[in-house]
Structures are given as C-alpha cells and as structure tokens.
LOVOMI-649287 format. One record per residue (C-alpha): z, y, x. Coordinates in steps of 0.1 Angstrom, whole numbers, plus 5000, padded with zeros to 4 digits. Layout:
BEGIN
ZYX...
//
This chain:
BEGIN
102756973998103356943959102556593961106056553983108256703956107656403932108656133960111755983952114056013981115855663970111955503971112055654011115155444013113955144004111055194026113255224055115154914043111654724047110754884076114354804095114354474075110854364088111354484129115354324135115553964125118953874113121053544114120253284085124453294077124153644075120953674051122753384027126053634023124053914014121953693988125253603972126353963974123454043955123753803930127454003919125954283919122854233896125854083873127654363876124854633870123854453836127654473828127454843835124354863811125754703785129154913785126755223785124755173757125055253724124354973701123955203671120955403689119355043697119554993658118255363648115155393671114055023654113255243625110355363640108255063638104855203653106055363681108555083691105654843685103154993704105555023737106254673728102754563728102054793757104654613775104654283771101054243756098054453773099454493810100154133815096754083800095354353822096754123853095453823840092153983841092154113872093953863895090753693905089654023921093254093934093853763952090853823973091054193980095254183977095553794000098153543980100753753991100654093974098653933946101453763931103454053931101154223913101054023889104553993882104954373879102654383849104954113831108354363837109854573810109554973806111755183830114655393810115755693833111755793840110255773809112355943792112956233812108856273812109056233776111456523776109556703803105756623783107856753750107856433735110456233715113056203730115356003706112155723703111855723740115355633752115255333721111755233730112855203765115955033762114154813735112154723759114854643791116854413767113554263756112554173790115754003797113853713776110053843781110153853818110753513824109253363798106053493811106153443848107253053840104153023813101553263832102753233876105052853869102552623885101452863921104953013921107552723911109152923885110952703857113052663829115752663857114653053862114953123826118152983824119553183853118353573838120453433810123053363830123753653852121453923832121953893795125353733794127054033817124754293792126454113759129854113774129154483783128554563748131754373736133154643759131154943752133555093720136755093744134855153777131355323771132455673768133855663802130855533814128555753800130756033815130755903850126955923857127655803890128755493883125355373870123455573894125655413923125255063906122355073900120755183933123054953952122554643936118054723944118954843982120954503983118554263963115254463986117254414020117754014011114653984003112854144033115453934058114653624041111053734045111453834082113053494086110253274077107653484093105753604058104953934072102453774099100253724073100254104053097654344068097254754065093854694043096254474022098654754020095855024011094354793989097554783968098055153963094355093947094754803927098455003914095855333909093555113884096654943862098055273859095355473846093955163824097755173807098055573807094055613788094655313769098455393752097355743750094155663724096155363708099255633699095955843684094955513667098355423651097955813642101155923657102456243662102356443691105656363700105656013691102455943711103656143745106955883739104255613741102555683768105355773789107355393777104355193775102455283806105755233835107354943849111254913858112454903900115754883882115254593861112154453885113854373918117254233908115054013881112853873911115753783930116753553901113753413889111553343922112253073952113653293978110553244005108253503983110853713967110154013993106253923985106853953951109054343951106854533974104254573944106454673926108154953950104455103952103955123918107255273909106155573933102855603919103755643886106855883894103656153911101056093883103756083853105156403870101956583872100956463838104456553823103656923831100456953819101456843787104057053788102157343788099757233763101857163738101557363708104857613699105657493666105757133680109157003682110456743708113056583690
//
C-alpha cells in the first residue's frame, strides 16, 4: 500500500487518456484540431517557462562546474549511450514500437519540479539542483533534437526540418519569455497554478493527439501485454544503471554530500514535461503516441524509486550536513 502513495495522480490521468484514447476512435477533422491546439499550447508553456525563470540563478549555478557537468554528461552523454547499447536487445524483447521510444527517452533533458524536490527531500543542494535542472531543460531545447536526427534520423524520418521546428515553437517562446520575465516573472512565480495548469494541459493535450492519431492508423494492433511488461523492465535496468552510475561518478568528481545527492537526483530522471510536447514537434505524427508511452512509464518509475530513495537518504544524512 506504500507503493500507491508515490503514484502520481496526473500519471493516472494520462493513463485514462490512453486508455479512452485507444477504445473510441475519433474523426480525422477532429484529431487535426486538437494537433493544432497542441501546438499553441507547447508555445505557450515554453512562454510560461521563460517568464518564470530567473536568468540570474541560470548564471549562478554555472559556477559549480562539476556538478553542472556531471548532470550534463549524465544527461546528454551516458543515458543516450546506455540506449545505444542496449537497443539491439530492446527491439527484439520491446517490437519496433516501444523500442523507439525508448530510445528517445534516454536522449531527453532532466526533469525540474522532481529532482529537485528529492534533492530537497534526500537533503541535498538545493540551489545546484534547480540550476542543474533547468541547465539541463534549456540545454535540451538544442540536445534533444540534435540527437534523435543524428542517432533515430534514418528509421524514424527525423530531419533538420525537426530541428528547426523545437526552435521555432520551443526556444523562441522560452527567449521571448525571458524578455518578459523582469516585468512579468514575479507574477508568475506567485501564481503556481499557472505553470502547474500549463503545464499539465499542454501533456494531457499533446498525449490525447497522439494516442487518436495512433488509434486512427491502427498502431495499437501491433503492441502486446509482454511488450508492455517488458517495458517496465527495460525502464527498471536504465534507471538503476543511471542511479549506481551518477551516484559513484559524484564520489569520483569527489563531491560533497550535498552536491552528489543533487547529481543523482538531476542526472539520473527524464522530463514528461519537456518529453511529450518535444515528440509532438520533432516526430511524423504516425509514431508520436509510440514514441510517449516510454516515456509515461519511466516518469512513474522514477517518481516510486526516487521517492523511496529520497527518504532513506534522508535519514542517513549526517546532522551537521547542510542542504543548501
């Protein structure tokens, strides 16, 4: 029963969205408005995200050069190399389908709002988490695509036409957001709800699209439960290969306690947030729904072992430790 305490009740959402989106068929018409409806709202989220964010905190945690490398390196370095190396044992045990989303989850940036409440929780810094994580989102807004054109271009069709779009409707709303931020970002940061309502909308939106489009060209025919079970496992592997591997490589770079809970708490997730709305841009539309349900599963999984790991390190942490 402790295990249902760390399920995310907006995670149970989307999973009804599939469900729903995967048993009624809609009209064509109707799945193309609520593509274009998604498309204005990933604009406006990034917006949102750049009017919320502090560019001097961005500029302060880049002082930290180990820690923000090592998320860095986590990120965008070891877990797409970690699904390089295993996507010839994931396309048979995963089929084509699942297996490309899995490997597209390891090329995503860090999640913010997770990581660095763990951080907090695990009695980490905090201060290096929240820049290490947002390093890492703005980062991505270039990684990302970058590496699904050079690593997934030739099996998934992925271009410099992709690139060119996350430019368009990611980094340019996030730049005009920060143009914004010293007259609106207080406000923002005040109304929490804003983001949370944004946010959440614009991945109920770009997952409900997606699994209509899916539903529409029959892609579901071909997914399987063993495919489905064999997903949690493959998610179970990545995750504790990232959590054991940033955890000794923050002992390596001989951080401090603090400093190497931040790492393993950045360097070890992957962003729904950032994720979804960035698959709606960047794949063809026939395997975006393919392509997010990876990610969904691993979001959860590393919301319960984070969690439970969060805790323990909580209570081991030593009292003249601090966490800021």
């Amino acid at each position: 029963m402790k295990i249902l305490r760390f399920i995310d009740p907006f995670v149970i959402s989307i999973v009804l969205i599939l469900v729903v989106g995967i048993m009624v068929p809609i009209p064509t018409s109707w799945i193309d408005v609520l593509t274009q409806v998604g498309t204005v709202a990933v604009m406006v989220l990034f917006l949102v995200y750049g009017m919320r964010l502090r560019t001097s905190e961005v500029i302060e945690g880049l002082k930290n050069i180990r820690l923000q490398g090592g998320v860095l390196v986590a990120t965008f370095v070891v877990f797409p190399l970690i699904g390089v190396i295993l996507m010839p044992a994931m396309k048979p045990l995963l089929g084509a389908t699942f297996a490309v989303g899995a490997l597209y989850l390891t090329l995503l940036p860090s999640t913010v709002q997770s990581s660095v409440s763990f951080t907090s929780i695990a009695g980490g810094n905090v201060a290096g988490a929240v820049c290490a994580a947002t390093i890492s989102n703005i980062s991505g807004m270039v990684f990302t695509p970058l590496l699904v054109m050079l690593i997934m271009g030739a099996s998934t069709g992925v271009g410099w036409g992709s690139i060119v779009n996350v430019l368009t409707q990611l980094l340019i709303p996030f730049v005009i957001g920060q143009f914004l931020q010293p007259w609106a970002g207080d406000w923002v940061r005040r109304s929490k709800w804003l983001t949370k309502s944004v946010d959440r909308g614009t991945i109920l939106i770009v997952v409900a699209s997606g699994v209509a489009g899916a539903t529409a060209r029959g892609l579901w025919d071909e997914v399987t439960w063993m495919d489905a079970i064999a997903l949690v496992l493959v998610s179970g592997v990545m995750l504790s290969i990232m959590m054991l591997g940033t955890w000794h490589a923050g002992k390596a770079l001989k951080l401090n306690r603090a400093d190497n809970i931040a790492l393993l708490m950045c360097g070890s997730k992957k962003s729904l947030a950032t994720g979804l709305p960035m698959a709606a841009i960047i794949f063809p539309p026939h395997i975006v729904a393919a392509v997010t349900v990876p990610v969904i599963v691993f979001h959860q999984l590393q919301l319960m072992v984070a969690a439970i790991l969060a805790r323990r390190l909580s209570m081991s942490a030593p009292e003249s430790e601090t966490t800021w």
